[in-house]
Every structure is written in structure tokens, then in C-alpha cells.
C-alpha positions in Angstrom: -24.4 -38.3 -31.6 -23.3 -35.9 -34.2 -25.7 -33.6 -35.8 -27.5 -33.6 -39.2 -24.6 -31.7 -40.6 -21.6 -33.5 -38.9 -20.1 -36.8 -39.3 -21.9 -39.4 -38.1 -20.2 -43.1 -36.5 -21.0 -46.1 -38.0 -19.0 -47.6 -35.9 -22.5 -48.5 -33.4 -24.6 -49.7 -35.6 -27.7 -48.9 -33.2 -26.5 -45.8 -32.8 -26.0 -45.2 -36.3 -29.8 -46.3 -36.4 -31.6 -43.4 -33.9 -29.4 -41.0 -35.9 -31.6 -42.0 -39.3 -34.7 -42.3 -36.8 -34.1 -38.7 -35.6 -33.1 -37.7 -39.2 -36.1 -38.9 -40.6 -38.9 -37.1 -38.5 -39.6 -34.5 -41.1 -40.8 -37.5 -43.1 -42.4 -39.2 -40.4 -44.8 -36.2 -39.7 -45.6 -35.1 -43.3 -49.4 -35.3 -42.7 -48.9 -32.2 -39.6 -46.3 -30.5 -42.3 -48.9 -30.7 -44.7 -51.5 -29.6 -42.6 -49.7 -26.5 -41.0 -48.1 -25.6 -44.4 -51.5 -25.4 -46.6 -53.5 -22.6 -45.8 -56.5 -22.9 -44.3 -60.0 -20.6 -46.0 -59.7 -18.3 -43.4 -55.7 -17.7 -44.2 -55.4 -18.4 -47.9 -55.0 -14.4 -48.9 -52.4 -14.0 -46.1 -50.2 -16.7 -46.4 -48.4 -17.9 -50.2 -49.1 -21.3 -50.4 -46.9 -21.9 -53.2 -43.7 -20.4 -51.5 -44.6 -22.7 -48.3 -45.2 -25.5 -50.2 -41.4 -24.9 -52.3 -40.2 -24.2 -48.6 -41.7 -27.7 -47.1 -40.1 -29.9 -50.5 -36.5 -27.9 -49.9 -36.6 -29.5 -46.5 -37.6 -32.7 -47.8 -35.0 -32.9 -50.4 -32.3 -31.4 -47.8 -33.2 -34.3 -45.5 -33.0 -37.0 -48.0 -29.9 -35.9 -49.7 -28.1 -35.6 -46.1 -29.6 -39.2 -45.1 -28.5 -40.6 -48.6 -25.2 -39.3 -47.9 -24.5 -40.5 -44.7 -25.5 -44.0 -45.1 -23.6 -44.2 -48.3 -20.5 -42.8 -46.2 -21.0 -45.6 -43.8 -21.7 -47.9 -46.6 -18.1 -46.8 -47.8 -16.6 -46.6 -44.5 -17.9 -50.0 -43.5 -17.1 -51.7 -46.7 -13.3 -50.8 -46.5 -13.0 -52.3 -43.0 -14.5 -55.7 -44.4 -11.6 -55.1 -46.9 -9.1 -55.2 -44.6 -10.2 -57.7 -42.5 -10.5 -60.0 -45.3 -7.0 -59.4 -46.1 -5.8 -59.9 -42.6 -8.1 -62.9 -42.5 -6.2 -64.4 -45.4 -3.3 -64.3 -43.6 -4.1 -65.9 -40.6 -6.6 -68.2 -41.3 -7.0 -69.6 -38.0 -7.6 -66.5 -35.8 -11.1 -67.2 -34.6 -11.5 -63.7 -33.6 -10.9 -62.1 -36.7 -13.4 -64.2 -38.2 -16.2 -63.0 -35.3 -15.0 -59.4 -36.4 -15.4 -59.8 -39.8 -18.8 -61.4 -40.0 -19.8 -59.0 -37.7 -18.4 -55.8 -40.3 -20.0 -58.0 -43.3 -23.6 -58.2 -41.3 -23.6 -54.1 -40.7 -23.0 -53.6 -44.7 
């Protein structure tokens, strides 16, 4: 699996899936972020709340701008290989697997 930052395959569709699991832990776990971001009473003059709080939304914007951009890259990706195989499909109608494959392509968009 490719990281955050790198291309991702939409080829596997479950794969493509654990990628947006693992890419969506920051949001899965906002309570803790919350928690540990806020200062406590006892740490409210040593630690700028505000700044951590900026810091904490940064990374919450950063994380859904990368996952919007990936799926729609896949969206795109997948959406031109339905394109072709229609075409193809046009063209021989009765190739059974084509059809398989191209169902297949239209169910993953």
C-alpha cells in the first residue's frame, strides 16, 4: 500500500478500502485528539490552546483534502476504464468476459 502522500491503486478495491480506513484514523479518534489537544486546568498557562487547536483542524483539513483527492482520482481512473470497456464491448458483443469485466469496473465506481 502506498502512503498518504503517494499514489494509491484502485485497481483492488479492498485494498483501496484499508487505505481510506488507515487514512481516516485521525477522524476516527477525534474525541482522544480533542482530549490531548485542550488543556487541561492544571496546563492552561503553559500550553496555547488556540495554536493546538489551529494545529489539530490543519490536520483535519490535510486529511480530508488527501482522502477527497484520492477517491476522486480513482473515481477518474475507474470511470475511464468503464469507458473503454464499453467501447470494446460494443464491438464484440458477444464476449462474455468482457461483459463480467465491465460490470465488475461499473460496480467499483
Amino acid at each position: 500500500m502506498a502512503a498518504p502522500g503517494g499514489a494509491v491503486s484502485c485497481e483492488d478495491f479492498a485494498e483501496f478500502q484499508e487505505f481510506l480506513r488507515v487514512m481516516r484514523t485521525i477522524d476516527d479518534r477525534i474525541v482522544h485528539e480533542l482530549n490531548t489537544t485542550i488543556p487541561t486546568a492544571s496546563f492552561v498557562g503553559k500550553i496555547d490552546a488556540s495554536q493546538m487547536c489551529k494545529e489539530l483542524y490543519q490536520s483535519l483539513m490535510d486529511a480530508h483534502t488527501s482522502r477527497e483527492r484520492i477517491i476522486k482520482n480513482c473515481i477518474a481512473q475507474t470511470s475511464s476504464v468503464v469507458k473503454t470497456l464499453r467501447e470494446e464491448r460494443e464491438k464484440a458483443q458477444d464476449d462474455a468476459a468482457l461483459l463480467k469485466q465491465l460490470r465488475k469496473e461499473q460496480t467499483k465506481v
